[in-house]
C-alpha positions as CSV (number, residue, x, y, z in Angstrom):
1,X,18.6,-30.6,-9.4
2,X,18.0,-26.9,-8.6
3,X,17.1,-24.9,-5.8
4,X,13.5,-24.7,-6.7
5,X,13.3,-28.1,-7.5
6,X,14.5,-29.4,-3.8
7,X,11.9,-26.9,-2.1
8,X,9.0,-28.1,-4.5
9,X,9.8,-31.8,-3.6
10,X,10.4,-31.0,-0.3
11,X,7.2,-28.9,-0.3
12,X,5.0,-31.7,-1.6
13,X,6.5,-34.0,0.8
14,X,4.9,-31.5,3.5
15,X,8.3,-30.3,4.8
16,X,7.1,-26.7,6.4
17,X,10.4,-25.0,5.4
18,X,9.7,-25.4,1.8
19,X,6.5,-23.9,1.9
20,X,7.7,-21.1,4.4
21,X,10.4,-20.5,1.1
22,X,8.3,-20.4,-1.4
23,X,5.6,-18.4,0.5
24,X,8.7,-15.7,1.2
25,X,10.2,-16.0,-2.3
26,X,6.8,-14.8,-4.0
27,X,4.8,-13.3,-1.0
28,X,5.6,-9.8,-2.3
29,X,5.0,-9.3,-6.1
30,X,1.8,-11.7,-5.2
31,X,0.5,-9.3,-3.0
32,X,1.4,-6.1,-5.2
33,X,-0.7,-7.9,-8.3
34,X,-3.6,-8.1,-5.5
35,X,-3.5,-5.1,-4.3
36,X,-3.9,-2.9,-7.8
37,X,-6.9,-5.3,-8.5
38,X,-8.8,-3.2,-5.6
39,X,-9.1,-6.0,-3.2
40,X,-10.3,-4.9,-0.2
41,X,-8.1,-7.2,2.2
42,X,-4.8,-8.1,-0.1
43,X,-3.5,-9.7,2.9
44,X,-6.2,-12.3,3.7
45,X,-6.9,-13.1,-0.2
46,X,-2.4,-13.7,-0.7
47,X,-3.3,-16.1,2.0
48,X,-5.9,-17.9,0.4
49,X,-4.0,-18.1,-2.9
50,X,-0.6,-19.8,-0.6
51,X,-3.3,-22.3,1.2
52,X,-4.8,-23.0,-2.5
53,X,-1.5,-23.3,-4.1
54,X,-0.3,-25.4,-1.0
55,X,-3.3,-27.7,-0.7
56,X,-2.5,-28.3,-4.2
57,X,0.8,-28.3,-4.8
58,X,1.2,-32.5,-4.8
59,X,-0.6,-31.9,-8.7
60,X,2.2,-29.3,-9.8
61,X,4.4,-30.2,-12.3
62,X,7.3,-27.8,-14.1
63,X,9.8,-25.3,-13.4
64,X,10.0,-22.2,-11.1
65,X,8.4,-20.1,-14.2
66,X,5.4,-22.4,-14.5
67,X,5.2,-22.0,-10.7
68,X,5.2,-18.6,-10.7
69,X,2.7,-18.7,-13.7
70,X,0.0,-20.9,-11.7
71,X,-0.1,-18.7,-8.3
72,X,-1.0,-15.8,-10.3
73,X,-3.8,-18.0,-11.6
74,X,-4.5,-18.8,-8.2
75,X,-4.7,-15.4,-7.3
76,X,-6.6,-14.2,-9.9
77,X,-9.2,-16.9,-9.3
78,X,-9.5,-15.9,-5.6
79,X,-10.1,-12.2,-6.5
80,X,-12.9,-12.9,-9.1
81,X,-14.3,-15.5,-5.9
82,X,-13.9,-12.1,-3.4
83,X,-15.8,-9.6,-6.1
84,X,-18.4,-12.3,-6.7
85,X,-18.9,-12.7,-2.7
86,X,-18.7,-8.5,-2.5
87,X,-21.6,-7.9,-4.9
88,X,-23.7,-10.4,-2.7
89,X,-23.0,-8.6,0.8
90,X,-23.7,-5.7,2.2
91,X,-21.2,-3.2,3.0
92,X,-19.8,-2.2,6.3
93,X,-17.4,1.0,6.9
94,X,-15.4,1.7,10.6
95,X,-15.8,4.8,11.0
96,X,-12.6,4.9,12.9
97,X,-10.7,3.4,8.9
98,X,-8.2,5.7,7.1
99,X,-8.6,8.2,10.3
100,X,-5.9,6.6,13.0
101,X,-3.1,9.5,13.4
102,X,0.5,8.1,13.0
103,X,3.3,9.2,15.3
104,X,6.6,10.2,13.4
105,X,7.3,9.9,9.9
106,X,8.5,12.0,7.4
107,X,5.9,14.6,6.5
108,X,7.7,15.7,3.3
109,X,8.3,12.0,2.2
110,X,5.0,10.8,3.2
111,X,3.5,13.9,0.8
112,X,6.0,13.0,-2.4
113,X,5.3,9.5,-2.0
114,X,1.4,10.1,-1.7
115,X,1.8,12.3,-4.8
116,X,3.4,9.7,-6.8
117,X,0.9,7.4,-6.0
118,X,-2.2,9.5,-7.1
119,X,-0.4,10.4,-9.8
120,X,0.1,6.6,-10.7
121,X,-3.5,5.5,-9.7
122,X,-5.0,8.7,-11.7
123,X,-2.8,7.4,-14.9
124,X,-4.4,3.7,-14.5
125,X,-7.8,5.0,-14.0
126,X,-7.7,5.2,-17.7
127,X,-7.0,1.9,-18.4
128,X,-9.6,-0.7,-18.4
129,X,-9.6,-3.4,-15.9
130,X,-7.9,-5.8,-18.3
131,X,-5.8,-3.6,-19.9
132,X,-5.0,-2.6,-16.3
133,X,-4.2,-6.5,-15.4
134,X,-2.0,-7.1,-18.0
135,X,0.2,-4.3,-17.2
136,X,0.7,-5.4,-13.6
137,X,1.2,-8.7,-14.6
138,X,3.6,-7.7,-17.3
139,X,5.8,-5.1,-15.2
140,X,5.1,-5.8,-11.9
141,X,5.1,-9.2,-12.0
142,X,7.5,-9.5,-14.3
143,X,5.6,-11.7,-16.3
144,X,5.5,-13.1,-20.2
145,X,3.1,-12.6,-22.6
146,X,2.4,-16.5,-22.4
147,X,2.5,-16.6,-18.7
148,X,0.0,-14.0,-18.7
149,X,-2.2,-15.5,-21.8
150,X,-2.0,-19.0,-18.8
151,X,-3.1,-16.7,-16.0
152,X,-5.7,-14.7,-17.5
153,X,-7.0,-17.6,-19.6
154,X,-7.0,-15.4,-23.0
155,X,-4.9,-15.4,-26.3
156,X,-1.6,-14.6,-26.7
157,X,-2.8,-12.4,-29.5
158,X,-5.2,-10.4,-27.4
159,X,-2.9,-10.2,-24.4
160,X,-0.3,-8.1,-27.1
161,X,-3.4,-5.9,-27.6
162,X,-4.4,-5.0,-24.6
163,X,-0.6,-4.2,-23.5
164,X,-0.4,-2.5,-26.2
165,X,-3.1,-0.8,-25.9
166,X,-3.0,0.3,-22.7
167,X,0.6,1.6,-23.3
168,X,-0.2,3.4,-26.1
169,X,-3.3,5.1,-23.5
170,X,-0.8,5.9,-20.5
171,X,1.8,7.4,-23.3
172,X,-1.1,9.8,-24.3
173,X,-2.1,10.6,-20.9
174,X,1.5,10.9,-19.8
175,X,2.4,13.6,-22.7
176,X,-1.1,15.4,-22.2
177,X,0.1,16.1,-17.9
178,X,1.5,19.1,-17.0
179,X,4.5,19.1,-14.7
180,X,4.1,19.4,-11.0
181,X,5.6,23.2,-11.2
182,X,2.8,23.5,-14.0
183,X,5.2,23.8,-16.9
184,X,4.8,21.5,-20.0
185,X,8.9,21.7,-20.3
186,X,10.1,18.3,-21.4
């Protein structure tokens, strides 16, 4: 018996320590996949997907890859549930968000890293929103083209299209940027 297999039994018999282990062991790349859907509060919605995936956890059967596999679904689910809810609500802006001033820091790292993520978010503008998922599930979450055809609920065929398209789109848009010093020196 393997590691993942004593914290999913232990999990489904309710020990808290399993869960607290699982919830560490995928907490991250679950939240990354949320986050470059848009979702407003990533944190709250990862939470929702751990209480789903906990609540029903007693049903799961397979390995640590089918495990994986399934909270992505999860997670997907909840962020069509939070766009559905969105649309039907108004919406309300702090006017205090995005304007609290941060002590310390690097100013020159904070304005590279900033940089890098425009440039990152401009380049998957591009892509369409499914194109766009299957890339972060393929990269990010470092998962396969069957684990994504399961979590997306589409063909295995026409998850291969849309990576490749999509790679063939950020390729074009990649070669068509200038450098940052405004040279087009390769």
């Amino acid at each position: 018996m393997n590691d993942f297999s004593i914290r999913l039994d232990a999990a489904k018999a309710g020990e808290g320590w399993a869960f607290d282990e699982l919830f560490q062991k995928w907490n991250q790349p679950i939240t990354a996949f949320v986050r470059s859907r848009g979702v407003r509060d990533a944190e709250d919605l990862v939470n929702e997907t751990f209480l789903a995936a906990f609540r029903g956890i007693g049903s799961f059967s397979g390995d640590e890859q089918s495990f994986r596999s399934w909270l992505y679904r999860i997670a997907r689910n909840k962020i069509a549930d939070d766009f559905r809810k969105a649309s039907r609500r108004p919406m309300s802006v702090s006017l205090n968000e995005g304007h609290i001033d941060q002590i310390g820091g690097d100013v020159e790292a904070d304005a590279l890293a900033g940089l890098g993520s425009e440039r990152v978010e401009r380049l998957f503008s591009t892509l369409t929103d499914e194109q766009r998922e299957v890339l972060v599930l393929r990269i990010v979450a470092d998962l396969t083209i069957d684990q994504i055809a399961y979590v997306t609920g589409r063909r295995r065929g026409a998850v291969k299209q849309l990576q490749r398209r999509a790679l063939r789109r950020l390729e074009k848009e990649v070669t068509d940027l200038p450098y940052p010093s405004g040279s087009n020196e390769r």
